[in-house]
Legacy VTK file of the C-alpha trace (Angstrom):
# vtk DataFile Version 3.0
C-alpha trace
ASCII
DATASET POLYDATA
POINTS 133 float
-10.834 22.918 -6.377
-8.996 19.508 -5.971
-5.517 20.214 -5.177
-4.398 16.883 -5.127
-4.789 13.442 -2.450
-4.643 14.613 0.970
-3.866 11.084 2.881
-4.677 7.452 2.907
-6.057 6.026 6.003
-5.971 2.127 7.029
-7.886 0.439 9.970
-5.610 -2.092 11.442
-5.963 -4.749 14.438
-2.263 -3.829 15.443
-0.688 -0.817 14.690
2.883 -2.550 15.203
2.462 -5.154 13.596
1.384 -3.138 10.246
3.908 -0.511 10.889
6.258 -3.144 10.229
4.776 -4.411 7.475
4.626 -0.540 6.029
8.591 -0.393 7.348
9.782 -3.301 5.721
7.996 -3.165 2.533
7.136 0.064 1.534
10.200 2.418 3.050
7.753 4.016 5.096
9.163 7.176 7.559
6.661 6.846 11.122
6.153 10.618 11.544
3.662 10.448 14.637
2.152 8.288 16.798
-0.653 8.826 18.953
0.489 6.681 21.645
-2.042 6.040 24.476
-3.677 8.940 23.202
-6.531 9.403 21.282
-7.692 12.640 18.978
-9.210 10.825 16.181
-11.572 8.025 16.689
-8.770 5.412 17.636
-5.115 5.386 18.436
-2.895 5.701 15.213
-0.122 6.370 13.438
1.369 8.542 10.780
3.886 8.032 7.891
5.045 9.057 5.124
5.657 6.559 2.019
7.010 7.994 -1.845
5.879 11.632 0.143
2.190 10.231 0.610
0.248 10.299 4.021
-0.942 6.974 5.640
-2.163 6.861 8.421
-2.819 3.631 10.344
-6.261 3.608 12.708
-6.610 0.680 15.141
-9.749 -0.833 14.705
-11.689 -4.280 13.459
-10.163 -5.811 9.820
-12.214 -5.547 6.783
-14.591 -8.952 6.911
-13.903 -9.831 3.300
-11.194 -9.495 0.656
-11.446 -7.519 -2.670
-10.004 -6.073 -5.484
-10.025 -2.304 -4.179
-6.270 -1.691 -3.275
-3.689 1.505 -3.045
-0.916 1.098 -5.534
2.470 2.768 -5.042
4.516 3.297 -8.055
8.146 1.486 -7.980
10.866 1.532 -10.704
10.783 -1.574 -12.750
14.069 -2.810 -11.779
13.265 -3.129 -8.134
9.637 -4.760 -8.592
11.675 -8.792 -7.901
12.905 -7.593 -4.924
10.124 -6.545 -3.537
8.755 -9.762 -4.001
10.743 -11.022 -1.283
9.718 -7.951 1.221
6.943 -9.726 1.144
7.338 -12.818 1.467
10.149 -12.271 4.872
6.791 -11.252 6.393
4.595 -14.200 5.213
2.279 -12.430 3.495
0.340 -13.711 0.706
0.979 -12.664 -2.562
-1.748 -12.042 -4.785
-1.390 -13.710 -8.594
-1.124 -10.890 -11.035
-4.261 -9.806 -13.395
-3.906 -10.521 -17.263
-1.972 -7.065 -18.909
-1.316 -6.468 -22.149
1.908 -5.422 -23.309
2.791 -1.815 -22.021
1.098 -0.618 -19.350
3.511 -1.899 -16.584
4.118 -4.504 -14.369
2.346 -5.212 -10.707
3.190 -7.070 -7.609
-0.179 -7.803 -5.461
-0.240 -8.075 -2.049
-2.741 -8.483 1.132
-1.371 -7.008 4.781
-3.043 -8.764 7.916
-6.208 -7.089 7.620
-7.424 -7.651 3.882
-6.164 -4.619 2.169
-4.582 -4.807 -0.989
-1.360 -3.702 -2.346
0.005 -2.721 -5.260
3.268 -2.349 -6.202
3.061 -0.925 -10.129
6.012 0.110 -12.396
3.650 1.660 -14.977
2.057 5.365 -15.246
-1.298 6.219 -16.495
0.422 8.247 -19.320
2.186 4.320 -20.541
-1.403 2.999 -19.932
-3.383 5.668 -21.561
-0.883 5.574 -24.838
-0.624 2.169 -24.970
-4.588 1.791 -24.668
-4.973 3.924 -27.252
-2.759 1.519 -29.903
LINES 1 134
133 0 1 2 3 4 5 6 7 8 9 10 11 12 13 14 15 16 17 18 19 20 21 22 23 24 25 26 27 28 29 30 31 32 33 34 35 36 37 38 39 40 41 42 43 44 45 46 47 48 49 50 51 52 53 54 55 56 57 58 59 60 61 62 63 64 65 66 67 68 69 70 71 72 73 74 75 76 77 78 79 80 81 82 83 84 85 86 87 88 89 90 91 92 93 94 95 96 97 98 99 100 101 102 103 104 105 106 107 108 109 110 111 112 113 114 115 116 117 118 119 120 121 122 123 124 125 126 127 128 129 130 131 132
């Protein structure tokens, strides 16, 4: 049985540079770093963001862009100021996708190796109900 999501892993040209990134934007807590070491198939790093697991793998960046992203749910009054997380670390911000009314708002992002972010104030329980109208 499923007991829930174990962890998200990222491969990443530079560790620091998208710890930062997961830092600035996202609150993240660094709870391990491999260092010079390696146990997995690369060096990496662990943290903790809204009690999730990332982990960050060095390694090459995805070729291509797409829509397949994580999204991390934020309380609709801080979504704007996110925004300009963001954008202190030049990163480009992705336009929004058409919504209707009710299910939530998003902020779309790429980091430095052509995964997507979300930032969502929604839940699937708003989406589902309001789906259903």
């Amino acid at each position: 049985m499923i007991e829930g999501l174990s962890h998200i892993t990222l491969v990443v040209e530079d560790l620091e540079r998208t710890a930062e990134l997961l830092q600035r934007i996202l609150d993240a807590r660094e709870v391990y770093s491999s260092g010079d070491s390696t146990f997995s198939i690369s060096r990496e790093k662990f943290f903790v963001v809204g009690g999730v697991w990332v982990a960050i793998m060095e390694g090459k960046m995805l070729p291509d862009r797409s829509y397949g992203h994580v999204a991390f749910k934020v309380p609709e009054p801080d979504l704007d100021g996110y925004v300009e997380r963001v954008r202190a670390l030049g990163l480009e911000l992705r336009p929004p996708r058409p919504r209707v009314e009710g299910e939530g708002r998003s902020l779309y992002f790429y980091d430095y190796d052509n995964h997507l972010f979300e930032l969502h104030t929604g839940t699937l329980e708003q989406r589902l109900a309001r789906y259903a109208r």
